[in-house]
N, C-alpha and C positions, 0 to 999 in steps of 0.2 A: 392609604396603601392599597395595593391593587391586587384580588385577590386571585392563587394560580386557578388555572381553570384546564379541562382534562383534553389534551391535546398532547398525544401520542408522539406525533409526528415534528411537532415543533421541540420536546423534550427530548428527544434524541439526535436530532439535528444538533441542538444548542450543543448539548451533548458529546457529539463528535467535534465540534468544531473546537472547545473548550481543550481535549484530550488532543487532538490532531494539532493544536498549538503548543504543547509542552514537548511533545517527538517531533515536531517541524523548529522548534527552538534548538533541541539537543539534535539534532542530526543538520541543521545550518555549518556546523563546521565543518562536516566534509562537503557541502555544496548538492544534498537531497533533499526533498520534502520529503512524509511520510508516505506519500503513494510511489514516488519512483522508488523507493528504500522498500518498499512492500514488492514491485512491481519487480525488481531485481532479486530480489528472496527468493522468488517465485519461483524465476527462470532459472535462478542459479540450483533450485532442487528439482524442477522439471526437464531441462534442458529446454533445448524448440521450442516454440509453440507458432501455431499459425493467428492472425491476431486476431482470429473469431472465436477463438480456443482461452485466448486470454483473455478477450473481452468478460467471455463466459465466466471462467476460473475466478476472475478480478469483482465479476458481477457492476461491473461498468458498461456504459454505452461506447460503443468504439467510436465517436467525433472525441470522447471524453479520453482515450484512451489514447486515440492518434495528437492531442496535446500532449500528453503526459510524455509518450515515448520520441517524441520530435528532440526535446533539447538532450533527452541520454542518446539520440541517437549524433547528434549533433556533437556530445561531448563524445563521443566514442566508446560510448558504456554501453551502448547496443547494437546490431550487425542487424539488418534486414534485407532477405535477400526472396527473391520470388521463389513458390512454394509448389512442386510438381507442373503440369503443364498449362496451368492458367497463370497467367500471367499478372489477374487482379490478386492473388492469393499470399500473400506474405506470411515469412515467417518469420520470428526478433527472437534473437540469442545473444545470451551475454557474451561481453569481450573481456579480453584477458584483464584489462584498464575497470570495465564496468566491474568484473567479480572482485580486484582487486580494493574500490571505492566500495565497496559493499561490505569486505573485511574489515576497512575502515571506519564503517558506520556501528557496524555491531556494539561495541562499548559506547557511543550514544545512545544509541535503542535501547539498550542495558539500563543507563545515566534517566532513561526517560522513564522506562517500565516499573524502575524502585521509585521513582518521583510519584508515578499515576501510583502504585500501590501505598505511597507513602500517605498519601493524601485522601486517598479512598479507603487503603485497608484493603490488607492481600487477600482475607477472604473473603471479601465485597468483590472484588475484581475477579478472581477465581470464577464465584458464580455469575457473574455479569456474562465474563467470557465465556460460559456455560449456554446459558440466558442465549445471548446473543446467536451466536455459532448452532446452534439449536433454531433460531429464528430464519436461519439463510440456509438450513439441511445440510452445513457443512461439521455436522462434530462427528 
């Protein structure tokens, strides 16, 4: 048997991947992963954003970003229209179709978060979310 060995980086990866499969399970029925389902949360409480503002927000690299929002834009869950007088400068807001899919998701996301707390323990996950959120200077 092979013994763990201290690697940061590989343990939270694993990590997420493991978690981002029980909400990418539960939010398949309305046709989201967990980053557009995240990435629409976002805009639906921020309005606008320009997509260097979301990159930011998202703490994603925008090639990573400009996949993500291709097929919501393509399904009509997102609007991108050019953003003041540069013309490279976009900005993505939801569409009435995108916030609607998004209502729709909530009781998944719901279905997922009692699943992860179920399994972990709600006040494991509490502090995790602590933890975490605290790790990215967003709490």
């Amino acid at each position: 048997m092979e013994e763990p060995f201290d690697d940061d980086c590989f343990a939270i990866r694993q990590a997420a991947r493991y978690v981002s499969q029980i909400y990418d399970r539960h939010l398949a029925s309305v046709g989201l992963t967990i980053t557009q389902f995240s990435l629409l949360g976002r805009l639906q409480r921020t309005g606008p954003m320009t997509m260097k503002q979301l990159a930011e927000v998202m703490r994603m690299q925008r090639t990573t970003l400009v996949r993500t929002i291709q097929p919501l834009r393509r399904n009509g869950l997102l609007l991108s229209e050019v953003h003041g007088a540069d013309a490279r400068a976009l900005s993505v807001k939801l569409t009435t179709e995108g916030d609607a899919r998004l209502e729709a998701g909530w009781k998944h996301w719901h279905a997922a978060q009692a699943e992860f707390e179920h399994r972990f323990g709600g006040q494991r996950a509490q502090a995790l979310r602590g933890e975490l959120f605290a790790m990215t200077n967003r709490m």
